[in-house]
PyMOL Python script that loads the backbone (N, CA, C, O; Angstrom):
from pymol import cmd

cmd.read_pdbstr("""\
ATOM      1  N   UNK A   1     -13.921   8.130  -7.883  1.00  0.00           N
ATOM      2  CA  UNK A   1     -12.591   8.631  -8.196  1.00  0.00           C
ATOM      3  C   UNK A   1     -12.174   9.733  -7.211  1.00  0.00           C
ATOM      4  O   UNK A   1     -11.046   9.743  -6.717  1.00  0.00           O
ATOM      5  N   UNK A   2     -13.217  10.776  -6.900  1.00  0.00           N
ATOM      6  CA  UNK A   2     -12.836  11.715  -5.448  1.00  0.00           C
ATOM      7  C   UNK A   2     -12.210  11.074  -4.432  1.00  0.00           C
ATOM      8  O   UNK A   2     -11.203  11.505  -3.869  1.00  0.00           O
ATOM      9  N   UNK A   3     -12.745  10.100  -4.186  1.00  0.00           N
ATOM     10  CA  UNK A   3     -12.489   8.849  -2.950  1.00  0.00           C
ATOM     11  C   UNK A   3     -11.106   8.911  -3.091  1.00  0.00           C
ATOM     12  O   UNK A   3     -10.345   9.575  -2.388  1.00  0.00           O
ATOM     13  N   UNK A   4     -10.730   7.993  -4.286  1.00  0.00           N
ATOM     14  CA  UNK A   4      -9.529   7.991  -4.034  1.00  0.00           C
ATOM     15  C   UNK A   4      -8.671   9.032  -4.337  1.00  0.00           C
ATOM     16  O   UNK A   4      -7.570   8.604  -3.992  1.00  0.00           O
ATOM     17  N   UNK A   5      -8.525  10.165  -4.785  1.00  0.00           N
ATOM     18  CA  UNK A   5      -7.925  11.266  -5.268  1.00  0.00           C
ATOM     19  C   UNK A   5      -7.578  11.631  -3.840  1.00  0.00           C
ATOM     20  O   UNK A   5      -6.413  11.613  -3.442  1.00  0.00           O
ATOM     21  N   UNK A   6      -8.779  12.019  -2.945  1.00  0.00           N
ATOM     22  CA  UNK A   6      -8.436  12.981  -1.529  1.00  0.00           C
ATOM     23  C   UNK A   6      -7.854  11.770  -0.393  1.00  0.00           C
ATOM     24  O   UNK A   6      -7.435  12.284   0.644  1.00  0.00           O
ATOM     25  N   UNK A   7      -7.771  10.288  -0.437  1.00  0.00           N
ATOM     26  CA  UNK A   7      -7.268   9.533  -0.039  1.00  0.00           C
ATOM     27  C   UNK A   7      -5.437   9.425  -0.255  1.00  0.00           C
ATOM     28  O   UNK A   7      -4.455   9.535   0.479  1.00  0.00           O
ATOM     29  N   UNK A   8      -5.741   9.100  -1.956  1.00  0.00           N
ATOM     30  CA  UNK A   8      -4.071   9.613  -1.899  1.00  0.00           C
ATOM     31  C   UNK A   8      -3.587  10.625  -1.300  1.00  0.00           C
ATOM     32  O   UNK A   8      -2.751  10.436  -0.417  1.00  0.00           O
ATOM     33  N   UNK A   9      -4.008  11.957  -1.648  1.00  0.00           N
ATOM     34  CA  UNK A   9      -3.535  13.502  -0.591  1.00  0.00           C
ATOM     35  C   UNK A   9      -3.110  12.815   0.479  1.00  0.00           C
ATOM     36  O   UNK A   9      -2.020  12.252   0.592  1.00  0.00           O
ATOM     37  N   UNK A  10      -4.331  12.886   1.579  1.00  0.00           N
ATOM     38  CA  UNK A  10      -4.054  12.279   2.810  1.00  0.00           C
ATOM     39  C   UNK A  10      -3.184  11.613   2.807  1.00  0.00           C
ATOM     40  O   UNK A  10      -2.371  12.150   3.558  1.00  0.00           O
ATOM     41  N   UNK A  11      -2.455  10.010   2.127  1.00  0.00           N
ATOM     42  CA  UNK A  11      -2.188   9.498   2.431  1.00  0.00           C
ATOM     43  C   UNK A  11      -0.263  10.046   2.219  1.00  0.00           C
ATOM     44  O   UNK A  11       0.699   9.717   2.912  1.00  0.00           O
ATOM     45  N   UNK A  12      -0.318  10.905   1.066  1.00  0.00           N
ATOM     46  CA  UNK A  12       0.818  11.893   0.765  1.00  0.00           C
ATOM     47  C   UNK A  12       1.272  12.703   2.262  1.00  0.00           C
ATOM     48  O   UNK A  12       2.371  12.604   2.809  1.00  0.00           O
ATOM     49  N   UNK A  13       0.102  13.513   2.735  1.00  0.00           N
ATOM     50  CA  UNK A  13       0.278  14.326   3.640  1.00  0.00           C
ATOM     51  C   UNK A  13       1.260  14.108   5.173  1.00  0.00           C
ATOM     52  O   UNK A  13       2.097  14.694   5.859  1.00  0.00           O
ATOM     53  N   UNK A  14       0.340  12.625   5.096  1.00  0.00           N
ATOM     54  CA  UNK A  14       0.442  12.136   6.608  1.00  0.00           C
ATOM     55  C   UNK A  14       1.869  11.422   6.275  1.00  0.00           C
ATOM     56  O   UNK A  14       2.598  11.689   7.231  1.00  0.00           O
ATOM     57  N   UNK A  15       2.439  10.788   5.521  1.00  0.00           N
ATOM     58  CA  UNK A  15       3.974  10.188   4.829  1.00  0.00           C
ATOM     59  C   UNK A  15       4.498  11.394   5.049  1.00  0.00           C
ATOM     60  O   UNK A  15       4.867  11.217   6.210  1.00  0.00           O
ATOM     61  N   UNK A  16       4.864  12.703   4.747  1.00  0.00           N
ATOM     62  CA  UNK A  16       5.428  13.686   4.897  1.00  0.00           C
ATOM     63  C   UNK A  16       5.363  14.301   6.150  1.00  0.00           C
ATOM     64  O   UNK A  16       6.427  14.747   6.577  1.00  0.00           O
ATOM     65  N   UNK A  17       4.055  14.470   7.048  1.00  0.00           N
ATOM     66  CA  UNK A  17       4.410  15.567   8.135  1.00  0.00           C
ATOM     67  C   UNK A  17       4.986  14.180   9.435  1.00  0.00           C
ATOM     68  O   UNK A  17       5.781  14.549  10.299  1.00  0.00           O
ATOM     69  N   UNK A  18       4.624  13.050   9.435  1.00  0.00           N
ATOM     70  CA  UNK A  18       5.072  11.926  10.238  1.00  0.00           C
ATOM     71  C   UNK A  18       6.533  12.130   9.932  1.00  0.00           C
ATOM     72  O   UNK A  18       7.046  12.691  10.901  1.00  0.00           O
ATOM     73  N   UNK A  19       7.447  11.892   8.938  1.00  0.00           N
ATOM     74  CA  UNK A  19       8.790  11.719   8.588  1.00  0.00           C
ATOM     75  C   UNK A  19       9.031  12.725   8.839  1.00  0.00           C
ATOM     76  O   UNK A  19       9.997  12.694   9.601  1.00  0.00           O
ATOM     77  N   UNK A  20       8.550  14.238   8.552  1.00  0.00           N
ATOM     78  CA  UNK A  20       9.128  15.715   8.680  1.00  0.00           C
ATOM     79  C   UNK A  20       8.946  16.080  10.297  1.00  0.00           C
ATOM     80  O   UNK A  20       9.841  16.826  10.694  1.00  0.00           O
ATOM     81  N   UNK A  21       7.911  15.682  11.369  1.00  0.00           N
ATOM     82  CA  UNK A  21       8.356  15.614  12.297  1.00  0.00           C
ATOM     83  C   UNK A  21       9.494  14.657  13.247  1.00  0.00           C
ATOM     84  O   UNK A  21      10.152  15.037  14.215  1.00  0.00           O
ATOM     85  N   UNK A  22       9.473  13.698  12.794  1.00  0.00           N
ATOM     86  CA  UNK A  22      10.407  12.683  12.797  1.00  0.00           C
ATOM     87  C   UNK A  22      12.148  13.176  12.873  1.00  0.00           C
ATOM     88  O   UNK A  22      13.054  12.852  13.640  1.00  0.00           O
ATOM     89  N   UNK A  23      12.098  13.946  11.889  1.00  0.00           N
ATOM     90  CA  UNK A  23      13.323  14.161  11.479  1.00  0.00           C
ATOM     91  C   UNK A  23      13.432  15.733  11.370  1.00  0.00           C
ATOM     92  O   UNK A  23      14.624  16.037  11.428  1.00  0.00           O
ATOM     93  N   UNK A  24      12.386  17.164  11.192  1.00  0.00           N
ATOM     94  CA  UNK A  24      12.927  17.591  10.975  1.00  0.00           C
ATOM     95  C   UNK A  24      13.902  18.399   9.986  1.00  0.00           C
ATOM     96  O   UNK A  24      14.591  19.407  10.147  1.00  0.00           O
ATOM     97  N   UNK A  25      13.646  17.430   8.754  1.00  0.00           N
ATOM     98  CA  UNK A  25      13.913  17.451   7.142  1.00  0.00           C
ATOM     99  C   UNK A  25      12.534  17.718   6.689  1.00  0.00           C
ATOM    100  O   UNK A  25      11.713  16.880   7.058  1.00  0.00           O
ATOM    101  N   UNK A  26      12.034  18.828   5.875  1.00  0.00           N
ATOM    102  CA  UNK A  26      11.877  18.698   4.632  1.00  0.00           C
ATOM    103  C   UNK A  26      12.193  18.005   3.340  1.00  0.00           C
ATOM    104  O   UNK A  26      11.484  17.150   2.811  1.00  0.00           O
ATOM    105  N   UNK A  27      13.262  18.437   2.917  1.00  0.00           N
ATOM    106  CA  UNK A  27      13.316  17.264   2.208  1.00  0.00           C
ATOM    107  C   UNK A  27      13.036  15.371   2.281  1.00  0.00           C
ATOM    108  O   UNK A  27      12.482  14.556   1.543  1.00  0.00           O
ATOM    109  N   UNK A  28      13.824  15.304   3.699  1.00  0.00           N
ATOM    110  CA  UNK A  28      13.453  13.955   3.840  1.00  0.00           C
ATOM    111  C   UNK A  28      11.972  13.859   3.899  1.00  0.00           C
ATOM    112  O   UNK A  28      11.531  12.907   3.257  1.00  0.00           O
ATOM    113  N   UNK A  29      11.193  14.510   4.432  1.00  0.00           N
ATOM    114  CA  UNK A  29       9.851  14.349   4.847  1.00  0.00           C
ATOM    115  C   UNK A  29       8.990  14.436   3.070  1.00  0.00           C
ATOM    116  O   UNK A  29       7.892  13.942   2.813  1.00  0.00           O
ATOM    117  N   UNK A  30       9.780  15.105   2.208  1.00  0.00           N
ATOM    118  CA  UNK A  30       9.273  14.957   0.789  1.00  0.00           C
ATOM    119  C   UNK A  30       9.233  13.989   0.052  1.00  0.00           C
ATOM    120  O   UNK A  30       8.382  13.502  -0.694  1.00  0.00           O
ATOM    121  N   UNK A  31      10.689  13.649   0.459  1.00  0.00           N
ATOM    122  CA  UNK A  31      11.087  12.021  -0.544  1.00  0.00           C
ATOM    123  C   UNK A  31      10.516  11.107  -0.410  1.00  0.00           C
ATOM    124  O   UNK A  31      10.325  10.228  -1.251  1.00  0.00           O
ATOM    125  N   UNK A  32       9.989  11.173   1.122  1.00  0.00           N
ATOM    126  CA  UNK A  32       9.336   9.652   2.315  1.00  0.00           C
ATOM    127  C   UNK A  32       8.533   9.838   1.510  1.00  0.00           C
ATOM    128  O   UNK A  32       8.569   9.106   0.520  1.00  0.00           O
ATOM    129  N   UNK A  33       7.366  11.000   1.609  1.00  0.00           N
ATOM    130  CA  UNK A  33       5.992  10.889   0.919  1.00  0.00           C
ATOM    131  C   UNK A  33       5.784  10.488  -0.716  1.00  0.00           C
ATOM    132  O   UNK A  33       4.770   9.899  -1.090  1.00  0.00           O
ATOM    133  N   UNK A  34       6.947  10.909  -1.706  1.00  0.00           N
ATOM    134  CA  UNK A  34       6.848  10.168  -2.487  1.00  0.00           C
ATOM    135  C   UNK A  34       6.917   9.117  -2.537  1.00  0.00           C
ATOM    136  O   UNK A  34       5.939   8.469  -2.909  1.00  0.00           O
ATOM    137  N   UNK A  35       8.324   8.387  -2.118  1.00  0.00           N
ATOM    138  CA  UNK A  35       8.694   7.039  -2.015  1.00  0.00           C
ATOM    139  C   UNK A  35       7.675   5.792  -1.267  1.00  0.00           C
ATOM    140  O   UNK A  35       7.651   4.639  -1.698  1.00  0.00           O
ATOM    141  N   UNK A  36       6.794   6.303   0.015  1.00  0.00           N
ATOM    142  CA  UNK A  36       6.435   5.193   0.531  1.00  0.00           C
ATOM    143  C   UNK A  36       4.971   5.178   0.090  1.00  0.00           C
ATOM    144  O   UNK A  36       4.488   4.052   0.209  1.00  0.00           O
ATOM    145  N   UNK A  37       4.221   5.989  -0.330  1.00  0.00           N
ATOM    146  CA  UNK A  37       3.137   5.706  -0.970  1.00  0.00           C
ATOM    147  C   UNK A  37       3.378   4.632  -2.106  1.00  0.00           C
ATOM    148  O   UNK A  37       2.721   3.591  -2.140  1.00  0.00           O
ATOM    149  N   UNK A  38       4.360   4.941  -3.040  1.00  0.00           N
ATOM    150  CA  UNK A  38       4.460   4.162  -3.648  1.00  0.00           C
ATOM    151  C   UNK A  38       4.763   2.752  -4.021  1.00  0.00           C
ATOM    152  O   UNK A  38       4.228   2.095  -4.914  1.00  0.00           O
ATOM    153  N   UNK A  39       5.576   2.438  -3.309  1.00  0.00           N
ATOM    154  CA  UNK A  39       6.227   1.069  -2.734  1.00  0.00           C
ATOM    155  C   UNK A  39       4.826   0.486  -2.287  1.00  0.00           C
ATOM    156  O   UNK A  39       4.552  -0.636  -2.713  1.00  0.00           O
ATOM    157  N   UNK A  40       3.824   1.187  -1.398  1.00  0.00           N
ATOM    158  CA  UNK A  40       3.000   0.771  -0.516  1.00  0.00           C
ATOM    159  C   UNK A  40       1.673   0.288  -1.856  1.00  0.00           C
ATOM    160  O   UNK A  40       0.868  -0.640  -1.774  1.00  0.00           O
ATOM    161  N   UNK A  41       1.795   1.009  -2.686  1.00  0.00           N
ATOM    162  CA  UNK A  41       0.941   0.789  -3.905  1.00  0.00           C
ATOM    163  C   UNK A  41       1.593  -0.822  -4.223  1.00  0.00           C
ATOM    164  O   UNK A  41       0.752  -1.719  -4.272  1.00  0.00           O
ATOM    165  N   UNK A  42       2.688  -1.109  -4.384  1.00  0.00           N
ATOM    166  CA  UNK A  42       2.794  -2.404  -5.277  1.00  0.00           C
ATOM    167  C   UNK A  42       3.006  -3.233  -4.067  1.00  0.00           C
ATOM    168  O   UNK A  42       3.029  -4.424  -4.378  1.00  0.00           O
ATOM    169  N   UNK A  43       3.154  -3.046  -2.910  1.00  0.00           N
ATOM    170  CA  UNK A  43       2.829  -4.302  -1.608  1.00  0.00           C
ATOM    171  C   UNK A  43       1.462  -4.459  -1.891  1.00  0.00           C
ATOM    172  O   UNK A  43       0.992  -5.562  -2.172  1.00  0.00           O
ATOM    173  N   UNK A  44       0.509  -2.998  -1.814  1.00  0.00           N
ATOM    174  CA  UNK A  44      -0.696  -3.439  -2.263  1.00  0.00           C
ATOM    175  C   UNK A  44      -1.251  -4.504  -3.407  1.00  0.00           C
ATOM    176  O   UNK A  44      -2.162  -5.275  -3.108  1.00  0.00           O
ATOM    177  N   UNK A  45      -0.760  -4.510  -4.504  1.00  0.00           N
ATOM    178  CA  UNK A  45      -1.174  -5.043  -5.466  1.00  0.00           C
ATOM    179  C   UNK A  45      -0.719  -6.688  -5.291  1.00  0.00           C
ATOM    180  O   UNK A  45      -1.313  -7.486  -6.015  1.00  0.00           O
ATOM    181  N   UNK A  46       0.500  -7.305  -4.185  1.00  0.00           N
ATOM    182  CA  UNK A  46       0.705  -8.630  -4.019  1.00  0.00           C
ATOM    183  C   UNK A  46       0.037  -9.003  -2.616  1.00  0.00           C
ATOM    184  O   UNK A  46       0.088 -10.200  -2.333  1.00  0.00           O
ATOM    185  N   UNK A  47      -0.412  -8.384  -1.948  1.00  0.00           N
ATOM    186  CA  UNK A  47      -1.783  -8.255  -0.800  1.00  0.00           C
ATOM    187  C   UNK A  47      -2.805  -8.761  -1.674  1.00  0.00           C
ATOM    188  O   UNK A  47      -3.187  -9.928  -1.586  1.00  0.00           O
ATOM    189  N   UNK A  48      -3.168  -8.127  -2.330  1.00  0.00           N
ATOM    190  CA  UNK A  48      -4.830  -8.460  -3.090  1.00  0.00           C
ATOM    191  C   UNK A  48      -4.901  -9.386  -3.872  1.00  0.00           C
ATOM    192  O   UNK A  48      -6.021  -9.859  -4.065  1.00  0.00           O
ATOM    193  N   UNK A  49      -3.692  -9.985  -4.616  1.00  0.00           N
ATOM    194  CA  UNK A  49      -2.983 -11.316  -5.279  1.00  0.00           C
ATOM    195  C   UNK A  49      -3.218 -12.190  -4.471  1.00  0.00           C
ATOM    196  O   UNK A  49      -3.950 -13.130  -4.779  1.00  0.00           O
ATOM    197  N   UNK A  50      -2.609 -12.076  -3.152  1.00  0.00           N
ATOM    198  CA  UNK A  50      -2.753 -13.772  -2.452  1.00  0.00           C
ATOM    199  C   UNK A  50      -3.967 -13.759  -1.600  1.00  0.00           C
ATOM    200  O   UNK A  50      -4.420 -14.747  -1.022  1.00  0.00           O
ATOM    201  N   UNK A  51      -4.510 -12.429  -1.564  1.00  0.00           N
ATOM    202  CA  UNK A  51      -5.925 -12.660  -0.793  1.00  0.00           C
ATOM    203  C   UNK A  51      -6.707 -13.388  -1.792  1.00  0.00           C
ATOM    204  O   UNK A  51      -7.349 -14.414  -1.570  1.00  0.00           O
ATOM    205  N   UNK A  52      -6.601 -12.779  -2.906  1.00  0.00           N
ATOM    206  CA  UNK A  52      -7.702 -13.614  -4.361  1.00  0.00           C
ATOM    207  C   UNK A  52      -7.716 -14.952  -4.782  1.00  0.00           C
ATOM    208  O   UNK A  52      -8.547 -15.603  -5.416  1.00  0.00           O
ATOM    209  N   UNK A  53      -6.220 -15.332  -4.119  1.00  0.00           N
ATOM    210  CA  UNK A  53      -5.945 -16.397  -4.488  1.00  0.00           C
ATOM    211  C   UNK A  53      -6.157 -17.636  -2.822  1.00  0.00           C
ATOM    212  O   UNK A  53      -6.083 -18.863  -2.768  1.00  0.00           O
ATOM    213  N   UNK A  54      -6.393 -16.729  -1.839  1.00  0.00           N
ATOM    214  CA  UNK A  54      -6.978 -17.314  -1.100  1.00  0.00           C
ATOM    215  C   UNK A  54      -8.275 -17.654  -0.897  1.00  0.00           C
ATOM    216  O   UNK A  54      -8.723 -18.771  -0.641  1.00  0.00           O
ATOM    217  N   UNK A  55      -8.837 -16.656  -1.024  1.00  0.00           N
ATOM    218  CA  UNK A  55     -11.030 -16.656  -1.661  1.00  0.00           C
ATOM    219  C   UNK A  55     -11.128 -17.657  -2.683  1.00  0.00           C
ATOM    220  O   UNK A  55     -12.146 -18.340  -2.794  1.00  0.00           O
ATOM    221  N   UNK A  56      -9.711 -17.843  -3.760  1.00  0.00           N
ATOM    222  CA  UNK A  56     -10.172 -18.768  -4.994  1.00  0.00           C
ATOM    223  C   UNK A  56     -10.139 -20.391  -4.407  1.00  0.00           C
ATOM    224  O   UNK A  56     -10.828 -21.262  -4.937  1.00  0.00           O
ATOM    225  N   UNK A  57      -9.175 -20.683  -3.156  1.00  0.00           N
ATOM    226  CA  UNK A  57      -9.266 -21.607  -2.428  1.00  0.00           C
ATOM    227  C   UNK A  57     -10.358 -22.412  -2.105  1.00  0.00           C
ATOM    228  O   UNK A  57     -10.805 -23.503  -2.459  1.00  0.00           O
ATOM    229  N   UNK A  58     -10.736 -21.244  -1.068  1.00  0.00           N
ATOM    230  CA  UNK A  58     -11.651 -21.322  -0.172  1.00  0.00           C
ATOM    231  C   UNK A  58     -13.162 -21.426  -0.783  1.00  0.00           C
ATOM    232  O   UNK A  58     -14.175 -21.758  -0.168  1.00  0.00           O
ATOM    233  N   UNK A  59     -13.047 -21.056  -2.154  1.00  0.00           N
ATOM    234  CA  UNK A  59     -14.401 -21.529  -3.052  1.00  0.00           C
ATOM    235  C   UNK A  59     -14.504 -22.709  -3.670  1.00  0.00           C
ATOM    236  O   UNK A  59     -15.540 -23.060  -4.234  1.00  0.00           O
ATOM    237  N   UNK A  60     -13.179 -23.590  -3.602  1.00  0.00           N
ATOM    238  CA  UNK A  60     -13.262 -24.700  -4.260  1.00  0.00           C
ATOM    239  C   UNK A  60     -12.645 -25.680  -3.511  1.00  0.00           C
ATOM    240  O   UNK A  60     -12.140 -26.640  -4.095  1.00  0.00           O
ATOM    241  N   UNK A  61     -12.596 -25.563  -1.958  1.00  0.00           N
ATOM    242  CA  UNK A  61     -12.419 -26.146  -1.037  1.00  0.00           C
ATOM    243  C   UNK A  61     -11.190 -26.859  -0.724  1.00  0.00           C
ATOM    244  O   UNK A  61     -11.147 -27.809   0.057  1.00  0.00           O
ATOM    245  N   UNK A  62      -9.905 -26.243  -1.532  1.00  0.00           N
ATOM    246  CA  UNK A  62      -9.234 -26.734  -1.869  1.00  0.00           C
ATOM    247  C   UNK A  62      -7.815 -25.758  -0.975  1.00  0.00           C
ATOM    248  O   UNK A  62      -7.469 -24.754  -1.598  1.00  0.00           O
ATOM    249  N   UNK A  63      -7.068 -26.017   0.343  1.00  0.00           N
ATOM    250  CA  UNK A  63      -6.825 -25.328   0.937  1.00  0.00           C
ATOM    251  C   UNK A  63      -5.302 -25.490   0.878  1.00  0.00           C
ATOM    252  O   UNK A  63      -4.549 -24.732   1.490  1.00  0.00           O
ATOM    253  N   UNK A  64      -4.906 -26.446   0.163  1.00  0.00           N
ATOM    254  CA  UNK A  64      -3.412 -26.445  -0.208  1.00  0.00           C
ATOM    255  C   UNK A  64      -2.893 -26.478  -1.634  1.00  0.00           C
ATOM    256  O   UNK A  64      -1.932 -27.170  -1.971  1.00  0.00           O
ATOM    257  N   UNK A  65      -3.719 -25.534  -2.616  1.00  0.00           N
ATOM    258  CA  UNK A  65      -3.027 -25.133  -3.678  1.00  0.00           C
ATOM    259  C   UNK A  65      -1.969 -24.314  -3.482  1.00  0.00           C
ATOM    260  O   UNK A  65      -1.873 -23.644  -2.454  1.00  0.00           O
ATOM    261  N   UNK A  66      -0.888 -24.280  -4.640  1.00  0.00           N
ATOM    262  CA  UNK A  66      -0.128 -23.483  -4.491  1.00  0.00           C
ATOM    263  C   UNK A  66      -0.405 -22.238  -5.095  1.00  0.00           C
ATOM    264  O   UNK A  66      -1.086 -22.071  -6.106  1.00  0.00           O
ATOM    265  N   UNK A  67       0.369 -21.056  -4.171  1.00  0.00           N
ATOM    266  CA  UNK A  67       0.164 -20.016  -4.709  1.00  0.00           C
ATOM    267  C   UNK A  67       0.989 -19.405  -5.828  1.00  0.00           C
ATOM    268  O   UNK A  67       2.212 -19.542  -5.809  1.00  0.00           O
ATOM    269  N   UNK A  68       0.335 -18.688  -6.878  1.00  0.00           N
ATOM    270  CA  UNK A  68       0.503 -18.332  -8.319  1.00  0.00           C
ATOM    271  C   UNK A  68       1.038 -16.803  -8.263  1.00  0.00           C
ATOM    272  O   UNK A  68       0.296 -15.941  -7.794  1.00  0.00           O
ATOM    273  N   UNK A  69       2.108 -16.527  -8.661  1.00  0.00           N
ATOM    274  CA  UNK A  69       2.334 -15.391  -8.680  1.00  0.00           C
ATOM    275  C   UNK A  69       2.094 -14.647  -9.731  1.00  0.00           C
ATOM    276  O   UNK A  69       2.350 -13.443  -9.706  1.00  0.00           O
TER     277      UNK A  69
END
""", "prot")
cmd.dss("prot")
cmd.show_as("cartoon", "prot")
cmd.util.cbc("prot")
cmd.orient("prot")
């Protein structure tokens, strides 16, 4: 759970000082770091969907199922 706790930070940090040098904004550089971690959380979660559902393929040799959302 540390793992990911000081991962999120980081991953907060670097969304904010990238956009805040970028731009210059604080604020913008605040909002980015909320906003794109998050978004990036639920791309994550349909990433690991069609990877699973590609491994589930590839275990049953079966390479043109359709994918299940």
């Amino acid at each position: 759970m540390v793992k990911t706790v000081t991962f999120a930070v980081m991953h907060f940090s670097v969304a904010f000082l990238v956009t805040w040098a970028l731009t210059g904004d604080i604020l913008i550089g605040s909002l980015v770091a909320m906003v794109e971690p998050a978004i990036n959380t639920v791309a994550f979660y349909f990433h690991e969907k069609v990877w699973s559902r590609i491994k589930e393929q590839r275990d049953s040799g079966n390479t043109l199922a359709p994918l299940r959302a």
